[in-house]
PDB file as gemmi writes it, atoms N, CA and C in Angstrom:
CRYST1    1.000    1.000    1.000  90.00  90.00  90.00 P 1                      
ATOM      1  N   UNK A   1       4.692   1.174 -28.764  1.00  0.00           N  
ATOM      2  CA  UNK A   1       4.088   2.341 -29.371  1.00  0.00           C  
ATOM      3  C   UNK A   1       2.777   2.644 -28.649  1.00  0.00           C  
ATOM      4  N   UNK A   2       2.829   3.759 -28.497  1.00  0.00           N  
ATOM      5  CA  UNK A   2       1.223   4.463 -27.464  1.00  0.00           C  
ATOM      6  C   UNK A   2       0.232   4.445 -28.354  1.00  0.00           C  
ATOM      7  N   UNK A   3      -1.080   3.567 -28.115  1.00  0.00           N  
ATOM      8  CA  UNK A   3      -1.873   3.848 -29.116  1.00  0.00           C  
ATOM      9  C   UNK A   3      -2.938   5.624 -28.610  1.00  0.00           C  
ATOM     10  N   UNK A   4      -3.423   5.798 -30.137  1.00  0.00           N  
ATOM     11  CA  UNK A   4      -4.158   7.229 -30.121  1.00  0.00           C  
ATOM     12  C   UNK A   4      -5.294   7.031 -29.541  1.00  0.00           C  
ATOM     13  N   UNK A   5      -5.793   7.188 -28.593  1.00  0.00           N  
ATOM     14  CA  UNK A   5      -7.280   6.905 -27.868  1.00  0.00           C  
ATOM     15  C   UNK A   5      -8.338   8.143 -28.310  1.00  0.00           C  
ATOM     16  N   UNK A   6      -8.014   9.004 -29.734  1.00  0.00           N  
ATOM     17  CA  UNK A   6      -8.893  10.088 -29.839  1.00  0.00           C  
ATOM     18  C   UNK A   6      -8.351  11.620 -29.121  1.00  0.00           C  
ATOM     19  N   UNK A   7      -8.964  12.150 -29.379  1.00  0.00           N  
ATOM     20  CA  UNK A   7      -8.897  13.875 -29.107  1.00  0.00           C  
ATOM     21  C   UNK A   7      -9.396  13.755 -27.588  1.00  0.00           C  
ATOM     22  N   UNK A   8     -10.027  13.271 -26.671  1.00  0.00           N  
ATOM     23  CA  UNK A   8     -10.880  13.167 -25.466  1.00  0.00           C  
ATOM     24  C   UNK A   8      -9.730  12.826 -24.461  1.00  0.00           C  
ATOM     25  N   UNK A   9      -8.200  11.996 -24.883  1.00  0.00           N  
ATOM     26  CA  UNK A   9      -7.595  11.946 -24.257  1.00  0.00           C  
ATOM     27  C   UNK A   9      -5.867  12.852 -24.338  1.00  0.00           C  
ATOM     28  N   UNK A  10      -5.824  13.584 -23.494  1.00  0.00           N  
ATOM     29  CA  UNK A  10      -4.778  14.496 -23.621  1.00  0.00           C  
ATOM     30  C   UNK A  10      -3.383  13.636 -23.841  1.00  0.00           C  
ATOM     31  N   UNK A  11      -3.405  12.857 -23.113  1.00  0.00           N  
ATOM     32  CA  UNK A  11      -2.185  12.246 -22.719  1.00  0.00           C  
ATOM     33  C   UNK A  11      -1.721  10.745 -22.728  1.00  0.00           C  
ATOM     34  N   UNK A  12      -1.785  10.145 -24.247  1.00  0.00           N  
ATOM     35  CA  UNK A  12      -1.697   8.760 -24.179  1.00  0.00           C  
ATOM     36  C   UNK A  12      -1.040   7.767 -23.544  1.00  0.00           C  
ATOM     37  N   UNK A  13       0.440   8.016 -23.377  1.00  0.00           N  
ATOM     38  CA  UNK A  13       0.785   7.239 -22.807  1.00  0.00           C  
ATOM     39  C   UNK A  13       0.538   7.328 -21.075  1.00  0.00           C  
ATOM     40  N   UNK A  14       0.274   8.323 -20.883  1.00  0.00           N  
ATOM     41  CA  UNK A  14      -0.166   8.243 -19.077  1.00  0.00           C  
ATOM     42  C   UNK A  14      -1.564   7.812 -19.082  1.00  0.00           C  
ATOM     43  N   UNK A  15      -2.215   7.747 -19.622  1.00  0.00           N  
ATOM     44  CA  UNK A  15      -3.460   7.047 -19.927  1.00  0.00           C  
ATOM     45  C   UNK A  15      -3.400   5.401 -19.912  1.00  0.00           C  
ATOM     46  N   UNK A  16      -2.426   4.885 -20.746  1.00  0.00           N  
ATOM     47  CA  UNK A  16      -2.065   3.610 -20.893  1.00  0.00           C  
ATOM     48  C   UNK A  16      -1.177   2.951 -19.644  1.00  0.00           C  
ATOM     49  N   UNK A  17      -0.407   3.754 -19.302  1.00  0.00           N  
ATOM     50  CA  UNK A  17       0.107   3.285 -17.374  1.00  0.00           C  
ATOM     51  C   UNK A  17      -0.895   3.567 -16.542  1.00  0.00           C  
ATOM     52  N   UNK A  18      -1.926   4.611 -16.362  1.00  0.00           N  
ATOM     53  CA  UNK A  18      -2.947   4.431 -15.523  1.00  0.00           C  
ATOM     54  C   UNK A  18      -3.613   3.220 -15.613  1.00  0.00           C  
ATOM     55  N   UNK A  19      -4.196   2.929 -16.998  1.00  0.00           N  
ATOM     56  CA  UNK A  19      -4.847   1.951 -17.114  1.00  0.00           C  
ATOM     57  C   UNK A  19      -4.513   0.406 -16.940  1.00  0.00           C  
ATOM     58  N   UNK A  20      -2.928   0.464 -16.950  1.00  0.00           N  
ATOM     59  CA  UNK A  20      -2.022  -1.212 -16.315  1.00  0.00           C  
ATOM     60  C   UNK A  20      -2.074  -1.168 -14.846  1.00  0.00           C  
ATOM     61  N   UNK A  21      -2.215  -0.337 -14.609  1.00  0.00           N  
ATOM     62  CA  UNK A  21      -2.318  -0.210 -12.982  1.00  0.00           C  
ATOM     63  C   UNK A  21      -3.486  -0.274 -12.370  1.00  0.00           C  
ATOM     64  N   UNK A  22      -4.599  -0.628 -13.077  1.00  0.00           N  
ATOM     65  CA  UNK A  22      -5.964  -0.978 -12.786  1.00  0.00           C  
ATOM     66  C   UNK A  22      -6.940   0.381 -12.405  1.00  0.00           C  
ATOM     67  N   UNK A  23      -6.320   1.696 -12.703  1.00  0.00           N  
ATOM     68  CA  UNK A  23      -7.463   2.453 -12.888  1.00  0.00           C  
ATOM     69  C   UNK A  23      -8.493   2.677 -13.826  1.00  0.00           C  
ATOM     70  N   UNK A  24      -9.767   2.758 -13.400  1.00  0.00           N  
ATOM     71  CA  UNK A  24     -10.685   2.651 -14.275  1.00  0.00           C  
ATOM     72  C   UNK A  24     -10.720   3.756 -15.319  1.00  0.00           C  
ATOM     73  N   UNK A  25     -10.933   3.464 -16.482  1.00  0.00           N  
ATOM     74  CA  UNK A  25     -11.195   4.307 -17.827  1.00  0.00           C  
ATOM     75  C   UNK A  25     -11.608   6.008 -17.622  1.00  0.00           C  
ATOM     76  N   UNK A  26     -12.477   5.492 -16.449  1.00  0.00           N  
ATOM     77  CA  UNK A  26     -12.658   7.551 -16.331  1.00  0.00           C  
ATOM     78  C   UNK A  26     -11.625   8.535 -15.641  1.00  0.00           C  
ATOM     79  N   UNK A  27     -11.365   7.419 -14.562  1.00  0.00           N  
ATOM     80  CA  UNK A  27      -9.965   7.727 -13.503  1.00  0.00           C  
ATOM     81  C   UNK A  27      -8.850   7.844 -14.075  1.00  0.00           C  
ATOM     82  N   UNK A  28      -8.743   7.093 -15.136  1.00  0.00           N  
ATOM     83  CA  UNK A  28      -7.260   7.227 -16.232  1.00  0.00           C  
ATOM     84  C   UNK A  28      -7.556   8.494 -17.277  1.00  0.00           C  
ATOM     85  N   UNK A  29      -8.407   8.853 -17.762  1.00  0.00           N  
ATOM     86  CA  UNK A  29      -8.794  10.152 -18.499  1.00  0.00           C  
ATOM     87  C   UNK A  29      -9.038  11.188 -17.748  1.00  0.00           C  
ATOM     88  N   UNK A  30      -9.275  10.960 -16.727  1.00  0.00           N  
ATOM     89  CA  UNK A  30      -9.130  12.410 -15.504  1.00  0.00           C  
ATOM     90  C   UNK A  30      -8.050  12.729 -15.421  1.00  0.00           C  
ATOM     91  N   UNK A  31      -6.909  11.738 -15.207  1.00  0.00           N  
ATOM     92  CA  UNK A  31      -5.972  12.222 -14.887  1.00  0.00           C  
ATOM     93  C   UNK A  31      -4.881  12.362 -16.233  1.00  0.00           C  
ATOM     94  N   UNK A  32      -5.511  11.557 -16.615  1.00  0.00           N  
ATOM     95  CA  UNK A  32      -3.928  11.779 -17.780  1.00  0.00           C  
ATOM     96  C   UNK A  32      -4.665  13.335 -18.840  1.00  0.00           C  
ATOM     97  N   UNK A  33      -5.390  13.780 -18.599  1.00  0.00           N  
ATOM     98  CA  UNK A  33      -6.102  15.341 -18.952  1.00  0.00           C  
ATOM     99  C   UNK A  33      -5.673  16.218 -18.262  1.00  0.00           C  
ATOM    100  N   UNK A  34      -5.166  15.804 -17.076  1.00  0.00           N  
ATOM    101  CA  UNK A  34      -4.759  17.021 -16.318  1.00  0.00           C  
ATOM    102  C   UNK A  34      -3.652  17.536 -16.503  1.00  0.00           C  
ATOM    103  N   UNK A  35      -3.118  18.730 -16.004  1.00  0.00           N  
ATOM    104  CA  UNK A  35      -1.367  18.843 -16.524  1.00  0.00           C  
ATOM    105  C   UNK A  35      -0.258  18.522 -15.616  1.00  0.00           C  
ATOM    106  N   UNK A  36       0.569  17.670 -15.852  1.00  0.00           N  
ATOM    107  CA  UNK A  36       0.904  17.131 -14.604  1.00  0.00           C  
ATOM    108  C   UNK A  36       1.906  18.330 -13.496  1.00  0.00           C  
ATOM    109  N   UNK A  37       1.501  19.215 -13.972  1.00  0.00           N  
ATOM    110  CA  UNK A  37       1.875  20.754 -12.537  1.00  0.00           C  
ATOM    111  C   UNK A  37       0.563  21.009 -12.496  1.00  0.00           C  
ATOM    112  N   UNK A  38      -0.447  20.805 -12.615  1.00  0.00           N  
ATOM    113  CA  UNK A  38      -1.550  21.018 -11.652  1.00  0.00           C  
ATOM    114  C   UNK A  38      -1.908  21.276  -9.908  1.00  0.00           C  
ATOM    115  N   UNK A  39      -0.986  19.589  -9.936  1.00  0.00           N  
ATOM    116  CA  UNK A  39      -1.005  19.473  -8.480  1.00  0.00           C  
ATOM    117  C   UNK A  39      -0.425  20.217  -7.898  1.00  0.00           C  
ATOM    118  N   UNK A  40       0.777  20.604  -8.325  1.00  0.00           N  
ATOM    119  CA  UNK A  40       2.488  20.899  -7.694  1.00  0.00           C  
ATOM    120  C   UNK A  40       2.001  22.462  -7.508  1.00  0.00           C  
ATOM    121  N   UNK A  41       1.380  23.087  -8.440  1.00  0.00           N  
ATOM    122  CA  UNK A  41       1.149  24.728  -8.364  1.00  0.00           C  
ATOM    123  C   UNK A  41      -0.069  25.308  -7.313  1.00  0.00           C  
ATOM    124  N   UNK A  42      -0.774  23.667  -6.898  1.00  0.00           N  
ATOM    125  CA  UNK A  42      -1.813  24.094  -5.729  1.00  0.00           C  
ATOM    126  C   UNK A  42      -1.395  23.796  -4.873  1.00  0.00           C  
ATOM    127  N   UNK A  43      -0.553  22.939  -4.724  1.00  0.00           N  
ATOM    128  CA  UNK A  43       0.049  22.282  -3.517  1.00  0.00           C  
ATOM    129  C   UNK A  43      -0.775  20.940  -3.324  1.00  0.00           C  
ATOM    130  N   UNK A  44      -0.986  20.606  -4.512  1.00  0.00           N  
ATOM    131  CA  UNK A  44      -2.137  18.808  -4.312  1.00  0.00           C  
ATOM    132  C   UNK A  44      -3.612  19.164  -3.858  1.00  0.00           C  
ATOM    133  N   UNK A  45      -3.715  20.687  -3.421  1.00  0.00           N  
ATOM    134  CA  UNK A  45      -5.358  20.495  -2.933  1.00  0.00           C  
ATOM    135  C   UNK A  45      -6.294  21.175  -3.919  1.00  0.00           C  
ATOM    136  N   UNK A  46      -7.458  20.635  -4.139  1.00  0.00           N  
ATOM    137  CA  UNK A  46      -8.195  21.384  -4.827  1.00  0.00           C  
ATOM    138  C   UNK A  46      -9.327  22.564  -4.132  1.00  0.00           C  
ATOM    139  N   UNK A  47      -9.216  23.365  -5.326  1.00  0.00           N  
ATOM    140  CA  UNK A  47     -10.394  24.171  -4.485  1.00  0.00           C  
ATOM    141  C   UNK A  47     -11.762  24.333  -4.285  1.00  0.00           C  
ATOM    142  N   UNK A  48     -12.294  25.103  -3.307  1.00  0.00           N  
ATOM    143  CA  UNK A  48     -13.638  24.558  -2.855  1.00  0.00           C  
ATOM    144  C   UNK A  48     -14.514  24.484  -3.706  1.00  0.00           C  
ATOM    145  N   UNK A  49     -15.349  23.805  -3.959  1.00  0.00           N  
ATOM    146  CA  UNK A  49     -16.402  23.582  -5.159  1.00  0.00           C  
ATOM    147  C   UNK A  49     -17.559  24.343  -4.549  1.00  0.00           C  
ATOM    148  N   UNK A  50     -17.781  24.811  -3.828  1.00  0.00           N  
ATOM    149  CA  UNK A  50     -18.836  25.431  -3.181  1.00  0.00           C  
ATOM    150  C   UNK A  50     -18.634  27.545  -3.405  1.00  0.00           C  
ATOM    151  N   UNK A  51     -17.160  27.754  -3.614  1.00  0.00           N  
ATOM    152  CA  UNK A  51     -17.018  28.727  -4.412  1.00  0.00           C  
ATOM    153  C   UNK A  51     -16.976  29.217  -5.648  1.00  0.00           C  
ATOM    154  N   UNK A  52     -16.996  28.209  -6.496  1.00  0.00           N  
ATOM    155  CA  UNK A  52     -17.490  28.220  -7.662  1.00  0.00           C  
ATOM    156  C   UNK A  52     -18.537  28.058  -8.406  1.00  0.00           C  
ATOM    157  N   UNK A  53     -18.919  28.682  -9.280  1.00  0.00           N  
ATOM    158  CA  UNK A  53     -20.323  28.957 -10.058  1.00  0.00           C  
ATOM    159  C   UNK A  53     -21.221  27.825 -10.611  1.00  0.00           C  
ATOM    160  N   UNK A  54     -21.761  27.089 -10.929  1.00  0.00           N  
ATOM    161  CA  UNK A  54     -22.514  25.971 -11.256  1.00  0.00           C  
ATOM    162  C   UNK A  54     -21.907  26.415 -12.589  1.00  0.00           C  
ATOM    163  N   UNK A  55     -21.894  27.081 -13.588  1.00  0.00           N  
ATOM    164  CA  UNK A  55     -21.365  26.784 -14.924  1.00  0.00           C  
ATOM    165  C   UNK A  55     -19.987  26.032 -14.960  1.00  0.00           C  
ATOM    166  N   UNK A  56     -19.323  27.011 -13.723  1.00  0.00           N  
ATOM    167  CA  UNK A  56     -17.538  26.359 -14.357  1.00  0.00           C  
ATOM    168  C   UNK A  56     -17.673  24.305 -13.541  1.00  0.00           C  
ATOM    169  N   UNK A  57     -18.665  24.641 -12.324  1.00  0.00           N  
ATOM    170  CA  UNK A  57     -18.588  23.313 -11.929  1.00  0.00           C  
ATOM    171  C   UNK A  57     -18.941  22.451 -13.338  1.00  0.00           C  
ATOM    172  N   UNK A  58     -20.049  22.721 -13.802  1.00  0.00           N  
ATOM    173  CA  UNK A  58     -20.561  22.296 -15.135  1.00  0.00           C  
ATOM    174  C   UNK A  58     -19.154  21.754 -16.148  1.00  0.00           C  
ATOM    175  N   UNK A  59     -18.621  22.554 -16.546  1.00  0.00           N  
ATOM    176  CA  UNK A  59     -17.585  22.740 -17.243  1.00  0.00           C  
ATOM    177  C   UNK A  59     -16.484  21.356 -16.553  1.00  0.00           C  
ATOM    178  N   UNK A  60     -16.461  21.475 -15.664  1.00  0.00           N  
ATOM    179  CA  UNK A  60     -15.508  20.860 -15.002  1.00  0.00           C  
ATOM    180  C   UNK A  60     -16.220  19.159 -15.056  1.00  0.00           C  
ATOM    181  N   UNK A  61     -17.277  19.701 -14.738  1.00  0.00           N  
ATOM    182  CA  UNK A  61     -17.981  17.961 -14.991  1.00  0.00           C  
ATOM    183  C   UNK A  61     -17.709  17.318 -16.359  1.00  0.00           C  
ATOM    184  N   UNK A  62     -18.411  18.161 -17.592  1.00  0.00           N  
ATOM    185  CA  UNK A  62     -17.975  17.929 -18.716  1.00  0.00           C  
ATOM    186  C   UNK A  62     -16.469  17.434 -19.209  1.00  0.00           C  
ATOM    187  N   UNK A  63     -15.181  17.827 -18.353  1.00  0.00           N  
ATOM    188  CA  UNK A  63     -14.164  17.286 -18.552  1.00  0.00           C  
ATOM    189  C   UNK A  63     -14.137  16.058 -18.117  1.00  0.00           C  
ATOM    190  N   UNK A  64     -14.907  15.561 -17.097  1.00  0.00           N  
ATOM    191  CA  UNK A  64     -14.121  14.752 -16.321  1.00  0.00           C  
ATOM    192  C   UNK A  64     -15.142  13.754 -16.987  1.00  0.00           C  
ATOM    193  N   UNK A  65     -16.206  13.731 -17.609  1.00  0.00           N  
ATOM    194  CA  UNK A  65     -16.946  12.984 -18.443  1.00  0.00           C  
ATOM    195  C   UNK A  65     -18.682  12.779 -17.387  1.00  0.00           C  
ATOM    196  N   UNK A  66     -18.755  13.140 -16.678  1.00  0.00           N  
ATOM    197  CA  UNK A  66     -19.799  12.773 -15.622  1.00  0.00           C  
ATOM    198  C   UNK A  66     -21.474  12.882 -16.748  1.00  0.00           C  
ATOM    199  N   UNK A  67     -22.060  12.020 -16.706  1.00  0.00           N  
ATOM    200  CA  UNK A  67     -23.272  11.664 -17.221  1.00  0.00           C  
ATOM    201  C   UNK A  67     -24.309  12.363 -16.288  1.00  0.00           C  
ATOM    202  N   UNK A  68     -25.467  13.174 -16.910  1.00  0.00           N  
ATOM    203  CA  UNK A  68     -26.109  13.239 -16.670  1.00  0.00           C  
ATOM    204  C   UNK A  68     -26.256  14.730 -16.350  1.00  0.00           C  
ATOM    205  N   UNK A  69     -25.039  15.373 -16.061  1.00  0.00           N  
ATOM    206  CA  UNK A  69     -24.224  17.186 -15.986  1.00  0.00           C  
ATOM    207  C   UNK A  69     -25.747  17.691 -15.879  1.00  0.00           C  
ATOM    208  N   UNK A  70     -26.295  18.175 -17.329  1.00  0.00           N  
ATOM    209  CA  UNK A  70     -27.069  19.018 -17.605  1.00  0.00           C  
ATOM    210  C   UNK A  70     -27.841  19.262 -16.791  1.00  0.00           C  
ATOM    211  N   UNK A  71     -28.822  18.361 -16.484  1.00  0.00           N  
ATOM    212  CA  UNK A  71     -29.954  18.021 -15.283  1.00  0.00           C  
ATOM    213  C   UNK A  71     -29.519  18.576 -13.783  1.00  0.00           C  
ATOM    214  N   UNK A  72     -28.055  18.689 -13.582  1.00  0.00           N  
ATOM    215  CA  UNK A  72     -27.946  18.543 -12.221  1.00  0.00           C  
ATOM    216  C   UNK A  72     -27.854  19.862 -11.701  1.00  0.00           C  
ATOM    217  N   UNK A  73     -28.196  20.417 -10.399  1.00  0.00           N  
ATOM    218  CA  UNK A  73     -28.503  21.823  -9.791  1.00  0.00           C  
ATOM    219  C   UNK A  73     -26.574  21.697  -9.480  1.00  0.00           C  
ATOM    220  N   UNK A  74     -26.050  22.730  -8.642  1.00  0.00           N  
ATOM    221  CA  UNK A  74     -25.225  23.211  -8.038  1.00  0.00           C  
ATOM    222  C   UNK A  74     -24.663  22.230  -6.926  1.00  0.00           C  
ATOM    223  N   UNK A  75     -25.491  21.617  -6.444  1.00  0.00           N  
ATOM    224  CA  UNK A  75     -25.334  20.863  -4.875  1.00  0.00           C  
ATOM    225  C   UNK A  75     -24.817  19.621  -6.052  1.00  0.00           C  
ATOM    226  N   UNK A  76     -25.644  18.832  -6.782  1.00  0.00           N  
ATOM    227  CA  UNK A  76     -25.523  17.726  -7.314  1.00  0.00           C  
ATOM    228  C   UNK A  76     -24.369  17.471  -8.496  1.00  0.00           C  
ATOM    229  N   UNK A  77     -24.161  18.470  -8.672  1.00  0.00           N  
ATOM    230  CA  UNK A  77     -22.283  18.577  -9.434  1.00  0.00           C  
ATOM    231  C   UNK A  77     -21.382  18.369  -8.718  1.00  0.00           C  
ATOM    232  N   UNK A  78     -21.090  19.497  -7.427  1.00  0.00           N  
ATOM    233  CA  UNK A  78     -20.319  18.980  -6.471  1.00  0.00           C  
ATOM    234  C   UNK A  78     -20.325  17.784  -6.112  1.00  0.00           C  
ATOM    235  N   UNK A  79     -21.161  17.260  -5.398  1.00  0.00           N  
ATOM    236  CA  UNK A  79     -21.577  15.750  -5.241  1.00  0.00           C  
ATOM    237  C   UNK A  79     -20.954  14.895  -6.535  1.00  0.00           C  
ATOM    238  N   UNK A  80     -21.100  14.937  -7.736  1.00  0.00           N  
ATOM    239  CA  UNK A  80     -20.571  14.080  -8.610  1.00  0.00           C  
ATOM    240  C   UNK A  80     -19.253  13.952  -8.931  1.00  0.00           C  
ATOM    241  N   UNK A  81     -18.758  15.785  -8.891  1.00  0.00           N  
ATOM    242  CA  UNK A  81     -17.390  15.716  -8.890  1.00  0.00           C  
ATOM    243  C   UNK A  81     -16.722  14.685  -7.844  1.00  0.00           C  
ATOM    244  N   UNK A  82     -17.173  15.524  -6.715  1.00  0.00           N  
ATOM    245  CA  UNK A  82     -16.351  14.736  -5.242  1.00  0.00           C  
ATOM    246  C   UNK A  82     -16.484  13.254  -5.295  1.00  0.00           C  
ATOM    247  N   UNK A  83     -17.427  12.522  -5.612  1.00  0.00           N  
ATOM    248  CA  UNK A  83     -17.582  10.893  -5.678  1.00  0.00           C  
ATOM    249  C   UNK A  83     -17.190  10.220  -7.162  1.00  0.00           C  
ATOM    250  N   UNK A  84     -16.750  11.163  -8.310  1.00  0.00           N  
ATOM    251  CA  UNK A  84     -16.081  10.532  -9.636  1.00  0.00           C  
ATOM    252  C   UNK A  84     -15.281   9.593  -9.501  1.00  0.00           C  
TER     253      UNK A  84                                                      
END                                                                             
């Protein structure tokens, strides 16, 4: 039985195979949040973070759980995203 890890995680049981497979807690909630045609509808690549607005980067940080969001300019989101 999949346990409920809360509202923060979309997707329990892909959460719980990420996490047997030794990805770390944020890396397993990144991904098991995502939809798994995400990839398939970009073709696996993401897009440039440098075209997007510091709010939605914002936004995007906030999903992925990154500490410290608020404080950070435009340059330093990207940067957090890309090294999460």
């Amino acid at each position: 039985m999949t346990r409920d890890h809360g509202p923060s995680i979309k997707d329990d049981a892909r959460y719980e195979e990420l996490r047997r497979h030794g990805y770390s807690k944020e890396k397993s909630a990144r991904i098991a949040n995502t939809p798994r045609h995400a990839a398939a509808t970009r073709g696996g690549k993401a897009g440039d973070y440098e075209d997007q607005t510091r709010a939605l980067l914002y936004e995007q940080a906030k999903q992925v759980g990154i500490a410290g969001r608020s404080r950070m300019n435009k340059a330093e989101l990207i940067h957090a995203l890309r090294h999460h």
